[in-house]
DOGU-199933 format. One line per 8 residues: number of its first residue (from 1); for each residue x, y, z of C-alpha. Coordinates in steps of 0.001 Angstrom, whole numbers. Example, Ala and Ser with C-alpha at 12.3 -4.5 7.8 and 13.67 -1.06 7.14 Angstrom:
BEGIN
1) 12300 -4500 7800 ~ 13670 -1060 7140
//
This chain:
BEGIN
1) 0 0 0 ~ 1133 3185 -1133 ~ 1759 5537 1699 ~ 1690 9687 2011 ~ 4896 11426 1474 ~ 6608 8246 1152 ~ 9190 6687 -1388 ~ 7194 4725 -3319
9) 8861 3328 -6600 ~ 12365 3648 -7844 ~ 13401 4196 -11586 ~ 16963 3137 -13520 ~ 18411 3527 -16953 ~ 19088 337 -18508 ~ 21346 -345 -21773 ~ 20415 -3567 -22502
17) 16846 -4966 -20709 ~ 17593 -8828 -21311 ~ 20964 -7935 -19323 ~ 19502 -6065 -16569 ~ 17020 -8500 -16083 ~ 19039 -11789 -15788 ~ 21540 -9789 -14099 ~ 19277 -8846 -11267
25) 17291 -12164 -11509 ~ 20116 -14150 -11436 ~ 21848 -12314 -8541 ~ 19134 -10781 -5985 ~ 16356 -12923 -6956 ~ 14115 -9947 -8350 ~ 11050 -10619 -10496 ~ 10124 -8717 -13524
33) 7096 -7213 -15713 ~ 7629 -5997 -18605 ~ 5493 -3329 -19886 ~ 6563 -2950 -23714 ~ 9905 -2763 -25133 ~ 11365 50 -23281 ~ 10476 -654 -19749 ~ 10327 -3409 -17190
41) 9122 -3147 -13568 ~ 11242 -5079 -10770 ~ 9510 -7320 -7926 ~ 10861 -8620 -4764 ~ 13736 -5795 -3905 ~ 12205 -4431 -801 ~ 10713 -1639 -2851 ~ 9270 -1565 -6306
49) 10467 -43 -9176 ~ 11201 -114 -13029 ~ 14312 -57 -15760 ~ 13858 2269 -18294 ~ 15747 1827 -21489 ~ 18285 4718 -22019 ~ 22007 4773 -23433 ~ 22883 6776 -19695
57) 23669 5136 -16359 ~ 23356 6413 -13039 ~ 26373 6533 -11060 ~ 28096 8871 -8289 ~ 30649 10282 -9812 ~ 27722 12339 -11898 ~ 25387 12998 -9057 ~ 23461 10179 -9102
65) 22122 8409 -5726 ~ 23519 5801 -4411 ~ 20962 2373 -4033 ~ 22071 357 -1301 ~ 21490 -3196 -716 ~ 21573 -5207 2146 ~ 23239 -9063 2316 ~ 23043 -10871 5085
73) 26462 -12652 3725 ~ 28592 -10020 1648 ~ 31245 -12107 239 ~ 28983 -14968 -1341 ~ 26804 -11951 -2823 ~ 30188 -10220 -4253 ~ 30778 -13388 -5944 ~ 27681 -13618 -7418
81) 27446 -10054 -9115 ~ 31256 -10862 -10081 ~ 29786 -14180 -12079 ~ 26572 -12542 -12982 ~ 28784 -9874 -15199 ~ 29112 -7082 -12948 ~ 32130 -5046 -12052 ~ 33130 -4606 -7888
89) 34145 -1056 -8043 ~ 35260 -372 -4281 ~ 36294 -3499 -2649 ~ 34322 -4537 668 ~ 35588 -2014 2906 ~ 34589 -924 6862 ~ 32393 1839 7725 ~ 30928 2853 11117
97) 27739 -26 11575 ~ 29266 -2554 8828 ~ 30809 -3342 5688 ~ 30111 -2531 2412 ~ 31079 -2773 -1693 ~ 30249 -575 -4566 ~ 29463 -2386 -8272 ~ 28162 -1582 -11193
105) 25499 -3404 -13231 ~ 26098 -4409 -17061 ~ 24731 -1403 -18091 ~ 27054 468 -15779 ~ 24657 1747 -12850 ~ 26600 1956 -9629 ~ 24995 557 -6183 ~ 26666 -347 -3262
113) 26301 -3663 -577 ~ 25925 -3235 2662 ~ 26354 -5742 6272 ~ 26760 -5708 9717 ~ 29690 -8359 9455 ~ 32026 -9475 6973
//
């Protein structure tokens, strides 16, 4: 249920929609609807949202926000975007509650990894 003032839904660029799909499938488990050719919507993250298809990405160095995951197991879930095709950009490094990674997708949109423990 939608609530007042709220984040509701969450929006991405996306290269390639095939990639980001099996990318995302295959690594955090999300679920997709597509609604034509230039968009798919994203189940099962902890908050909806949708990939748009655009030649830009969103990363930090331009501005963009960051999107922050948690794992309950940070190493095994490194491994898995590594396999799944995407790039660890800052290695798992300590911050004041946890640990954490940044990595890009295969379309080149940055997020980061978060966990209490390594």
């Amino acid at each position: 249920m939608s609530a007042h003032q709220k984040i509701n839904y969450l929006e991405f660029p996306s290269k390639d929609l095939l990639k980001t799909k099996s990318f995302f499938s295959s690594v955090f488990s999300w679920q997709f609807n597509d609604y034509g050719p230039q968009y798919s919507v994203f189940l099962g993250a902890g908050i909806n949202g949708g990939f748009y298809l655009s030649t830009l990405n969103a990363c930090t160095k331009n501005g963009s926000v960051l999107t922050v995951i948690y794992s309950s197991n940070i190493t095994a879930t490194a491994e898995k975007i590594k396999q799944a095709g995407g790039e660890i950009i800052k290695p798992i490094f300590s911050f004041p509650g946890g640990v954490r990674f940044h990595f890009t997708d295969p379309n080149g949109n940055e997020y980061a990894v978060w966990s209490e423990q390594e």
